[in-house]
C-alpha positions, 0 to 999 in steps of 0.5 A, spaced: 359 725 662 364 719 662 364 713 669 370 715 671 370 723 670 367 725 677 374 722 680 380 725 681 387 723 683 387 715 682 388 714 675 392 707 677 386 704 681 381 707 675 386 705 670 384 697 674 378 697 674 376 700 667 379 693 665 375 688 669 369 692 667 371 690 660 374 684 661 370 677 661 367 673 666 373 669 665 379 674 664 384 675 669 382 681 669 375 681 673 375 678 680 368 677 683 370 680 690 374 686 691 376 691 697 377 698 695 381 701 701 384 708 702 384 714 707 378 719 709 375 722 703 379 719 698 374 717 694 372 710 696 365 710 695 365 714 688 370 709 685 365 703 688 359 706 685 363 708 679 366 701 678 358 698 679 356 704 674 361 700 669 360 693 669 352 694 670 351 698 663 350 695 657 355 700 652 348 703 651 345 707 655 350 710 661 348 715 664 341 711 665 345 706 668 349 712 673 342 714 675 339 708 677 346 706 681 346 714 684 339 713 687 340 705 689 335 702 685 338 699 679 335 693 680 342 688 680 344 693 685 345 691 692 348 697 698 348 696 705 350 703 708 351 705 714 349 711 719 350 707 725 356 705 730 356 698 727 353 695 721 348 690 724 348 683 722 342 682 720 343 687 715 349 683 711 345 676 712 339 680 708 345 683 702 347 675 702 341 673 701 339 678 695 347 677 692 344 669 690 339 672 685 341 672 678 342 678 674 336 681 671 338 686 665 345 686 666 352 682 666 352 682 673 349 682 679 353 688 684 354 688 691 357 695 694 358 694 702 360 701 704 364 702 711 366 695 711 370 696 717 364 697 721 363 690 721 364 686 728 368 679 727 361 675 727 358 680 723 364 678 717 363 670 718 356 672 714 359 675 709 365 670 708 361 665 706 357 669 700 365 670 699 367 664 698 362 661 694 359 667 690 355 665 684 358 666 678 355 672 675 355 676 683 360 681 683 362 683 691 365 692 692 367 692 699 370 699 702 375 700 709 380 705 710 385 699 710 386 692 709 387 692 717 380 693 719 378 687 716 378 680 719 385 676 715 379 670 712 375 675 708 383 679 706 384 672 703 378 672 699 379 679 695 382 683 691 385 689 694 386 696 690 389 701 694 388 709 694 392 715 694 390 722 697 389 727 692 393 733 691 390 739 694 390 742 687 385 735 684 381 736 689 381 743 687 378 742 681 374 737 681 371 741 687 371 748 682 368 744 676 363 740 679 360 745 686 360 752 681 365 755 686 371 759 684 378 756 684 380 760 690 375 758 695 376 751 692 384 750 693 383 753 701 377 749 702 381 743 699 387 745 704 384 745 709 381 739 708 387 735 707 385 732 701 379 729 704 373 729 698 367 730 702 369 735 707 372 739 701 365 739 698 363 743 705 368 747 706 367 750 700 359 750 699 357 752 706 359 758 709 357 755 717 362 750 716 367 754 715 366 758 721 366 753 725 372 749 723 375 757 723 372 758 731 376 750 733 382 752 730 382 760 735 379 756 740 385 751 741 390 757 741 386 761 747 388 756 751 392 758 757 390 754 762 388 747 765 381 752 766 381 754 759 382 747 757 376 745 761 371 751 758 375 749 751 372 742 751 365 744 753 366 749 747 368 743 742 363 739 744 358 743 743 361 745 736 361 739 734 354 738 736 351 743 732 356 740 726 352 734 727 345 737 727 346 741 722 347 735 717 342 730 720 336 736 722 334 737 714 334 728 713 331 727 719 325 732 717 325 730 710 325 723 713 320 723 718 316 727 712 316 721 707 315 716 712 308 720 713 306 721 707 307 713 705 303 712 711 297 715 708 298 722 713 297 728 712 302 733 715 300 735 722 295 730 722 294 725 728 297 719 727 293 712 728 296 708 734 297 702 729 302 706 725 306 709 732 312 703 731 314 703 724 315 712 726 319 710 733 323 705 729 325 710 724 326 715 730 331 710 733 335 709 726 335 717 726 338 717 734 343 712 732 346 716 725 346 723 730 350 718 735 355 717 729 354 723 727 357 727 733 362 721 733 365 724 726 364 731 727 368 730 734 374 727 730 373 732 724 375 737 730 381 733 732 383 731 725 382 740 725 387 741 731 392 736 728 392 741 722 394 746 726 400 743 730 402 740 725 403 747 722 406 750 728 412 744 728 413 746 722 414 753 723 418 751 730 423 746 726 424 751 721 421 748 715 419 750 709 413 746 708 406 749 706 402 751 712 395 747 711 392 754 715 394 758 711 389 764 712 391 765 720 399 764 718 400 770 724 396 766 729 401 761 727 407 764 728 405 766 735 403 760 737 410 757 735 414 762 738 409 760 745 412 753 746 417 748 744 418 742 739 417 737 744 411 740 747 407 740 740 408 733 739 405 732 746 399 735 744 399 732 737 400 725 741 395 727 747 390 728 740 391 722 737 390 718 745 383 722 745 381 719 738 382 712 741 379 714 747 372 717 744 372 711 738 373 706 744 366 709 747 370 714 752 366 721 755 367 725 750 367 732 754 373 728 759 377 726 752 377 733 750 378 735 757 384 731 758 387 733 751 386 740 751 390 740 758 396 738 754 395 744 749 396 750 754 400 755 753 403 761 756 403 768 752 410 768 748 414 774 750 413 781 747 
């Protein structure tokens, strides 16, 4: 299996980076900083380590190379990933650190930061440092929806290649070929996740997640009145909920479970009190991706809900479109028929006004409740 071969729909940005990663150190090709950017699920973080696969293999053995790059521990290999809110600042100080170490085995040194965009401004002034003056073997991939959420002086400093939102049939695809699904199920699952990579992989795979995201779209379309709209932000909330533990419950486990056994435990035995900080500390770290998580599984509901009003403008305007929730096509029409043009294009607004609220650390029961209020509708007439 090739480098490039688990990416789908971005032949331009892999066409650049195949020919940095053949260039020499000296050709105009090859920069040492770049910024992959591109929306949600597009493939940021696949193209990132694909990118690092190339330049860290030797020609001789790629697939030990993509391996080692997968599991983060080639040992030219640098990643800072976050599951938190923010990206803390000694955390990027650490990657600086280890960025001034030459190669050991390979042509490059590689230094992958995942969610750029997570970086407060004092944060990005350490990394702009590493970036001004890399050493000339150190090779620096960072990944942001857009060139926007970083600040101007580390814009000037690197490379930017852009990325597009697959088509749904791509994405179909990949997912059909790589998770062992049928092309039916893929292309919906595709679909409904607006090309969004990842969540595509979910939908197709789990059976759970496709009930929840179904029950989102039927709670919305319930809503009848400001009192529904109440109960309908308490159901959300506590969808989103399940969402979030039904992916971080298992890591949490398996976690807490290594943490033990690196520590000499035995699983079910008592814990010496010496060993109680370094468990809290990994219990904080898992309290902080289950904040994050909640986060995004609130915004996968509002990007959901967006789907659906977007289908019922289109059906209101007479267009002619492909609806993305094809399989409640009925509902939708009904739905359309129960209100106006204006009045969908308030609710979509009034979600896109909650999406900001709720990153800008607004109670998420009373966002969901001052959106949902905007979504109620009378029955359409018989």
């Amino acid at each position: 299996m090739g480098v490039w071969d688990e990416l789908t729909g971005q032949a331009d940005a892999i066409e650049v980076f195949s020919a940095a990663a053949s260039a020499g150190t000296t050709d105009s090709s090859m920069t040492h900083s770049w910024l992959i950017t591109g929306p949600p699920g597009s493939g940021r973080s696949n193209l990132a380590y694909a990118f690092a696969t190339a330049l860290l293999s030797n020609g001789e053995d790629d697939e030990s190379t993509a391996r080692q790059v997968a599991a983060h521990t080639h040992p030219d290999l640098g990643v800072l990933s976050t599951e938190r809110v923010i990206i803390g600042i000694e955390e990027v100080r650490q990657l600086v650190s280890t960025s001034q170490f030459s190669p050991s085995v390979g042509r490059y040194r590689v230094m992958i930061i995942e969610d750029a965009d997570r970086m407060s401004e004092r944060t990005s002034n350490v990394l702009l440092k590493a970036l001004e003056e890399p050493p000339p073997r150190t090779v620096w991939i960072l990944c942001a929806p857009s060139e926007a959420d970083l600040i101007p002086t580390i814009r000037s400093r690197v490379r930017t290649v852009r990325l597009r939102v697959p088509a749904v049939d791509e994405v179909a695809e990949l997912i059909a070929r790589r998770d062992n699904v049928d092309i039916a199920t893929a292309t919906r699952a595709a679909r409904e996740s607006q090309s969004h990579i990842g969540m595509a992989h979910r939908l197709a795979t789990n059976t759970e997640a496709r009930a929840r995201r179904e029950q989102t779209l039927q709670i919305a379309l319930g809503i009848r009145s400001v009192g529904d709209a109440v109960r309908a932000a308490a159901m959300l909330l506590e969808l989103a909920g399940d969402d979030a533990k039904a992916i971080t419950e298992e890591r949490d486990a398996e976690e807490r479970e290594s943490a033990l056994r690196s520590l000499g435990v035995e699983p079910g035995g008592t814990i010496p009190p010496a060993l109680r900080a370094q468990l809290k500390s990994l219990e904080e770290d898992q309290k902080r991706r289950a904040t994050r998580s909640l986060r995004d599984g609130l915004d996968r509901i509002m990007v959901d809900l967006l789907s659906l009003y977007r289908d019922i403008l289109l059906m209101q305007l007479g267009a002619t479109t492909e609806s993305i929730n094809l399989n409640i096509h009925s509902d939708l029409v009904r739905a359309s028929a129960s209100s106006t043009p204006a009045e969908t294009l308030a609710t979509m607004d009034a979600i896109a006004i909650a999406r900001q609220r709720i990153d800008g650390n607004v109670g998420p029961a009373l966002a969901l409740e001052a959106m949902l209020i905007s979504a109620a509708r009378k029955e359409p007439a018989q």
